[in-house]
N, C-alpha and C positions, 0 to 999 in steps of 0.2 A: 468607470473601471470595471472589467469582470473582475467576478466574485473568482479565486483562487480552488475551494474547494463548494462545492454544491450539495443540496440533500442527497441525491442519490448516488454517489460518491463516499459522501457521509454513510451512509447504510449499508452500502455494499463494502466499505472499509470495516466498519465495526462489525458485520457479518463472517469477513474472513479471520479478521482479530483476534476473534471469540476462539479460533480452534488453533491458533499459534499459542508458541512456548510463553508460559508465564513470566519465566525470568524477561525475555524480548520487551513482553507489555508490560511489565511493573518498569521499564526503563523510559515509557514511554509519558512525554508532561502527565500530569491528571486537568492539565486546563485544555491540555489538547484533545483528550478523551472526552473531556463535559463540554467541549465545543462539538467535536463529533457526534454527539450524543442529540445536544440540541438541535442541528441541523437534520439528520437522520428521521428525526422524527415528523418531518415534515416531507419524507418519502412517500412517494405513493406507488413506488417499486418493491416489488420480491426478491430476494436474492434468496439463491440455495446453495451449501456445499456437499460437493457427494462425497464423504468423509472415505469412500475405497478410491479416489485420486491422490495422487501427489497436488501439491501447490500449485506448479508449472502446468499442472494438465487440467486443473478447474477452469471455468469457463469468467473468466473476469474481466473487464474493460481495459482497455490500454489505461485510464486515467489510475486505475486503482492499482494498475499493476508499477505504475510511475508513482505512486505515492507507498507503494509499500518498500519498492525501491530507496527512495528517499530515507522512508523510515530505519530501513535497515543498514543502509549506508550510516547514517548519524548514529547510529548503537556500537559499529562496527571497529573494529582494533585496526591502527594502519594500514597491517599487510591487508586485508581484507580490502579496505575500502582503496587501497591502491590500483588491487587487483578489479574493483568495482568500476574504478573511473578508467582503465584500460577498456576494457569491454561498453563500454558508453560511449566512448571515444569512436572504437571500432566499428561499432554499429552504427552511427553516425555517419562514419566516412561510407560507410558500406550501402546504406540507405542512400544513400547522396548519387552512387553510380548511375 
């Protein structure tokens, strides 16, 4: 079976983490963090963020951008994540053309 999340995944996640809102990450397990953590460190990759970008405009992997997704969809109020699985949906069919 693939491994679900990887080192460097791992590090490029906790890489972006670090400059998101506290409230988001203090919502976030602390076993899921110290898995990230552990994994991460067996990175043998760089990640940078250029702190004068928006989120959307940093340079991040489709995996990490699907996991931050993830993460924020499971933090998120109804209408959010309603409006969340619309636009997933969408994209979906849309990539499919």
């Amino acid at each position: 079976m693939k491994k679900v999340l990887d080192n460097d995944i791992a590090k490029e996640l906790l890489t972006i983490l670090a400059y998101l809102d506290d409230k988001f990450i203090n919502n976030l397990p602390s076993n899921f963090l110290k898995d990230l953590a552990m994994l991460a460190a067996d990175s043998t990759k760089d990640f940078f963020i250029n702190t004068n970008k928006k989120l959307n405009e940093q340079n991040l992997s489709e995996n990490c951008k699907n996991w931050l997704s993830i993460l924020y969809y499971q933090s998120a109020d109804e209408e959010i994540k309603a409006f969340l699985l619309n636009n997933w949906i969408n994209n979906d069919v849309n990539s499919n053309d």
